[in-house]
Structure formats: C-alpha cells, structure tokens
C-alpha positions as a printed Julia matrix, in Angstrom:
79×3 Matrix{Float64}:
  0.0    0.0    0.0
  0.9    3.4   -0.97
  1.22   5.87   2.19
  3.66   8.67   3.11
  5.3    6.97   6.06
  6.3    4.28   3.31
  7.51   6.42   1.08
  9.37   8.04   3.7
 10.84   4.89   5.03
 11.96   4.11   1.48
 13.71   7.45   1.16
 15.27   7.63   3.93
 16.62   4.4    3.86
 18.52   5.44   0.58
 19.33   8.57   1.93
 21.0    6.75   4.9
 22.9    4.21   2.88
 24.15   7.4    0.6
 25.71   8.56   3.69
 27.27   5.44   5.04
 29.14   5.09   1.37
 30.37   8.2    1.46
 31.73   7.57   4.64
 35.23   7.03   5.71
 35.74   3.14   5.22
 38.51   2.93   8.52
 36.45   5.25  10.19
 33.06   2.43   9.53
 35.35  -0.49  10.51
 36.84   1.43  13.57
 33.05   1.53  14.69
 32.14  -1.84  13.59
 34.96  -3.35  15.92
 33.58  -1.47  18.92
 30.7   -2.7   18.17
 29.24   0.94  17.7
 28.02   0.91  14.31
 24.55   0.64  14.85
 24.36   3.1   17.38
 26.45   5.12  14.59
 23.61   4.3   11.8
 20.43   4.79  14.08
 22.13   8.0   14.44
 22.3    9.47  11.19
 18.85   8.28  10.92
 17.3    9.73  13.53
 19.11  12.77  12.81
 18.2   13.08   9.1
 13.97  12.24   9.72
 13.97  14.51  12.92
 15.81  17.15  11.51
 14.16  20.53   9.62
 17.64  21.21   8.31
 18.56  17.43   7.23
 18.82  16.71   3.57
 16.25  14.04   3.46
 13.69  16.65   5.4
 14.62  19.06   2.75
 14.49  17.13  -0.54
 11.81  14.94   0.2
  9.57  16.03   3.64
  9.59  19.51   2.27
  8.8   18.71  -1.08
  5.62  16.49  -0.32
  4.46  19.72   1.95
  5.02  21.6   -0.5
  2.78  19.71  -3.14
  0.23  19.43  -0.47
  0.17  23.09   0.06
 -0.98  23.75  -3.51
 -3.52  21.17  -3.59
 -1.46  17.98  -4.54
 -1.96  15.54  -2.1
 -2.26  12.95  -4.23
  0.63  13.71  -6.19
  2.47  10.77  -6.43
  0.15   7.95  -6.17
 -0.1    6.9   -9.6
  3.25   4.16  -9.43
C-alpha cells in the first residue's frame, strides 16, 4: 500500500545508505569493531527524519508539503 510513512521509510533508507558510502571506510570499521556501528547508523537516521535542516527533510519532507500546500496531495500515487 501506498502511504507517506512508506515512502518516507523508502527514502530515507537510501538517503542513509548514501551517507554510510560516502563515509570514511577505517572510520566504519573502527566503529564496527567497537561494536558501535549501529548506534552510529540509528544516528544518522534519527538525525536526518527529525531534523528541519537534514537533507532528506529538505528534498523529500519539504517537497511532499510543499505539493500538499498547492492542492497535490495525491501527487504521487499513480506508481
């Protein structure tokens, strides 16, 4: 089923694995030893849905309140 927290979940997972590959590969391994690397990951994804200022809130949150502002809601729902 189509719904904005799925899309949303969808997006931000890619935004979140965009991140992580750009991300210093010692640096990742460094945390993975210390067994920190989830905390590290639930990190940049809290950080990037809770944040007004995030790239994901601003290419994707923004955009869908944007397209709802001017009467769009259902923009999108014809996958």
């Amino acid at each position: 089923a189509h719904s904005p927290l799925t899309d949303d979940l969808k997006d931000l997972s890619q935004m979140v694995y965009g991140i992580i590959l750009e991300y210093d590969e010692e640096r990742l391994n460094d945390l993975r030893e210390c067994g920190q690397l989830e905390n590290f990951i639930a990190r940049i994804v809290l950080n990037q849905f809770r944040s007004r200022t995030s790239p994901f809130y601003n290419i994707y949150c923004r955009f869908r309140n944007l397209c709802q502002d001017i009467g769009l809601k259902d923009w999108g729902d014809e996958r």
